[in-house]
N, C-alpha and C positions, 0 to 999 in steps of 0.2 A: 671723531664721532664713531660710535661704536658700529658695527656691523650685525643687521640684523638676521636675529637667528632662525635658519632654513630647519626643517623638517628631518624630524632625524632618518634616515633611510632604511633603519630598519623597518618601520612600518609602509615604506613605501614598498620595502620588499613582499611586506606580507598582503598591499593591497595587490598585488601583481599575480600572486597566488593561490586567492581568496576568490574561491567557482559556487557555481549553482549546485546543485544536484546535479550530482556524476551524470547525461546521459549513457545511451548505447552508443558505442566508439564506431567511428564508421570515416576512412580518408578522406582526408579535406580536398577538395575537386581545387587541382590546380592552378584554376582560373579565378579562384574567388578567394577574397580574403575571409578566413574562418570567424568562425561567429566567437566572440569573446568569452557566451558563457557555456562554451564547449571543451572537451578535451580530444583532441586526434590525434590519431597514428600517421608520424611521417615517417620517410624513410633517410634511418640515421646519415646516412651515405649523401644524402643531399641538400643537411642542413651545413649551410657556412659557417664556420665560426666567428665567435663575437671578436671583431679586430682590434677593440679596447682591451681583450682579457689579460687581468693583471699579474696570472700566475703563467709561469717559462715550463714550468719543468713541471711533470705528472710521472710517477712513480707507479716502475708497471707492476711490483709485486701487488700494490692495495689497487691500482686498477683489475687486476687479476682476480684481484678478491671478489670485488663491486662485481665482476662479470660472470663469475659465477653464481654468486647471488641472483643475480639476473635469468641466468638461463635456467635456476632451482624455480625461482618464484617469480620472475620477471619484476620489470619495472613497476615500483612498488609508487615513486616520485615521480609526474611531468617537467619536463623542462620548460623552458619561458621560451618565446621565441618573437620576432620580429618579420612584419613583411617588406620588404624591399627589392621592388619591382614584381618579377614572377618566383621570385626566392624566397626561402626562409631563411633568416639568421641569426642566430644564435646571442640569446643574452645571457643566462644563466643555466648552468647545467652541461658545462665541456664533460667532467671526470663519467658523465651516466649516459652522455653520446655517443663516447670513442670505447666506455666498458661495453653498450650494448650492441657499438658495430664488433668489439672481440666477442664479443658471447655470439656473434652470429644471426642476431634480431636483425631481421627485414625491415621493423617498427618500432618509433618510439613513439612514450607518449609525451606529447606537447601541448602548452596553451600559448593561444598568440596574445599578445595583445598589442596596444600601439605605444611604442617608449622609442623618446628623443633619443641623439643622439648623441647630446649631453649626459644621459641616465645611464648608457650604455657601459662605461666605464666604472661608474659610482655602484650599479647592483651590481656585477662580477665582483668588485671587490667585497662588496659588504657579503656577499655568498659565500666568497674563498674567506674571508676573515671570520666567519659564524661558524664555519667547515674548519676550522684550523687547517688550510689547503694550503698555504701562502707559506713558504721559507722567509725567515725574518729580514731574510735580505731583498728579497721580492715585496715582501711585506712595506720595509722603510721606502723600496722606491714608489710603492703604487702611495702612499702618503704624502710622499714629497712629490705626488704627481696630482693630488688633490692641490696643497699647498699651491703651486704655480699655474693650474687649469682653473682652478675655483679661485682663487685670491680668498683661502680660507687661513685661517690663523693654525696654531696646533690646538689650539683649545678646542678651535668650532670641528678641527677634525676629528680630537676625540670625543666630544660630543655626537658625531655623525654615524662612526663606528665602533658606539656603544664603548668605549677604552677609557682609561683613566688618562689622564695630559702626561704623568709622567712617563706611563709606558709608551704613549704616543713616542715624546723627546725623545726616550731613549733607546726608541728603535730606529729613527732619524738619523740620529749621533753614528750608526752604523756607515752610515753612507760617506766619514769623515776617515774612514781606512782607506790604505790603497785599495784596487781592483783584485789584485792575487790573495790579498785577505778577505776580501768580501766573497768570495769565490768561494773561501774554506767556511765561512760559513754559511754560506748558499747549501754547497755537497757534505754537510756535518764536520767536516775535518774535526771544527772547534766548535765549540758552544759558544750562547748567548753570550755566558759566563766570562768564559774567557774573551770575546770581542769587547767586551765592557772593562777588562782589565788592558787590554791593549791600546783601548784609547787615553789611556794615562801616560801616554810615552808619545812625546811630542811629533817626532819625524817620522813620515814615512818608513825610510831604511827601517828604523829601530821597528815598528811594528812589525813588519815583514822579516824580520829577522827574530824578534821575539814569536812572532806566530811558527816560523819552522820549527825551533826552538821546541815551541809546545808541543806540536804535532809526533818531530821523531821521539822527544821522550816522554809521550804521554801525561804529559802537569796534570794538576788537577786543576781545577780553577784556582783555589785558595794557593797552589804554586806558584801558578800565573800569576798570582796578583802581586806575590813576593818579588816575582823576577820583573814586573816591572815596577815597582815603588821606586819613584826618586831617591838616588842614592844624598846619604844627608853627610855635609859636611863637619869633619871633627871640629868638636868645641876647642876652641884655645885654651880653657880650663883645666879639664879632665879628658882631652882624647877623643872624647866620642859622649854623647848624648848617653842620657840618663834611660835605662831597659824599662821602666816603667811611664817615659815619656813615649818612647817610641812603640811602644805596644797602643796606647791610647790612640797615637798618629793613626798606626795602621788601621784599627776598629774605623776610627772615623773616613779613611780614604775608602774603605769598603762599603761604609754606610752612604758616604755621598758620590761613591764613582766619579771622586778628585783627586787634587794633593790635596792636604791638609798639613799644615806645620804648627806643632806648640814653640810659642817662644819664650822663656822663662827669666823676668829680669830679678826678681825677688822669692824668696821661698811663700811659698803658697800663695802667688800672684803671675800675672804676666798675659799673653792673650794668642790667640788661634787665628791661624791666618790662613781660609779657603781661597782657594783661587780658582775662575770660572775664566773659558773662554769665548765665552759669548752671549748676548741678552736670553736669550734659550735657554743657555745652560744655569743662566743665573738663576731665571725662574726656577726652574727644575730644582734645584740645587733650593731655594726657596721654599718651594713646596716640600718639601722631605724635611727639611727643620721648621715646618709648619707642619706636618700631621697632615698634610691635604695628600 
């Protein structure tokens, strides 16, 4: 039976956000929970952070930037925030907390309001995914943290955060390298590009060996994807396959991010053999010779 579909989270983000008329800012008296359709100054220094937040790594040059910004024009955005106990803590808005305690702000501005513990994970993400803040590697795991928290499909997650299903998979698909490769694409070493070519090469070793590979001599992607193409073995006939079959091959392994094999039993006949390692992949793989 199908599973029914939940609210896409963008809009819950934007219900979260969605205030009265600006009043006059004036600190929220530590003993009371802030009134929802206000915005306050707390001080950055003593809100927690949100323990769900999906993103590792915050990059101090564009934090740099953000804090400068700030101390030109101050905080132009509220952060979201939550009460828990005599605390505030933090749902959305880590990069304009840690920018405005480097800028030197005594205040931020924040609105509270009351979000589950459940949500807490789900808007950080959907924030850091609208922000392009998330590395594709943090990216694929906060998905496949949807997936097994929520008992979501990849459908319903990219439905959720706004993505197309394929892009969903095949950020997923990442999480299928060893760790010393997901690394390089975590700190740039390699691109999307090139991780999407490395997962066409079956074993661990070989990726991690192909990924060094990339790194000290610079590939391009389109290199990448040559050094790993399954090596095809010579015809009985003629030595080696036909230069106009296997150029086809290649066009198509690039299109589907597989192998792709033509087999040729007769002239101007014979048939294409994709191979898929997993119902995932098959969709995916589905979708893309469907237009979807």
């Amino acid at each position: 039976m199908a599973r029914s579909r939940k609210k896409g989270l963008g809009k819950g983000l934007d219900a979260l956000l969605t205030t009265q008329p600006r009043p006059e800012l004036a600190p929220a008296p530590a003993e009371t929970v802030p009134d929802e359709a206000r915005i306050y100054q707390l001080d950055p220094h003593a809100i927690k952070p949100n323990p769900r937040q999906p993103r590792r790594a915050f990059d101090e040059e564009t934090l740099e930037e953000l804090a400068e910004s700030i101390r030109r024009d101050g905080l132009q955005e509220p952060v979201i925030v939550r009460k828990v106990g005599d605390e505030y803590q933090l749902v959305t808005g880590e990069r304009r907390v840690r920018a405005s305690i480097m800028a030197g702000s005594d205040t931020v501005l924040a609105i509270c309001r009351d979000v589950s513990d459940a949500d807490m994970f789900r808007l950080g993400l959907i924030e850091n995914i609208h922000r392009d803040d998330l590395n594709a590697i943090e990216l694929a795991q906060a998905y496949q943290a949807l997936v097994d928290e929520f008992d979501w499909t990849q459908e319903q997650v990219a439905v959720e955060v706004g993505k197309n299903r394929v892009t969903v998979t095949n950020t997923l698909r990442l999480l299928n390298l060893p760790p010393e490769v997901q690394q390089c694409v975590a700190d740039g070493s390699i691109t999307m590009g090139h991780a999407k070519a490395l997962l066409a090469l079956e074993s661990p070793k070989a990726q991690s060996d192909a990924a060094r590979k990339i790194i000290a001599q610079g590939l391009s992607v389109r290199q990448a994807e040559k050094l790993t193409a399954p090596k095809e073995p010579k015809t009985k006939k003629t030595g080696q396959k036909d230069p106009n079959i296997m150029r086809i091959e290649d066009e198509l392994r690039r299109c589907l991010g597989t192998r792709v094999n033509l087999r040729t039993s007769k002239p101007h006949r014979g048939r294409i053999e994709i191979e898929y390692f997993s119902l995932d992949e098959l969709e995916r793989i589905l979708d893309i010779l469907c237009g979807k």
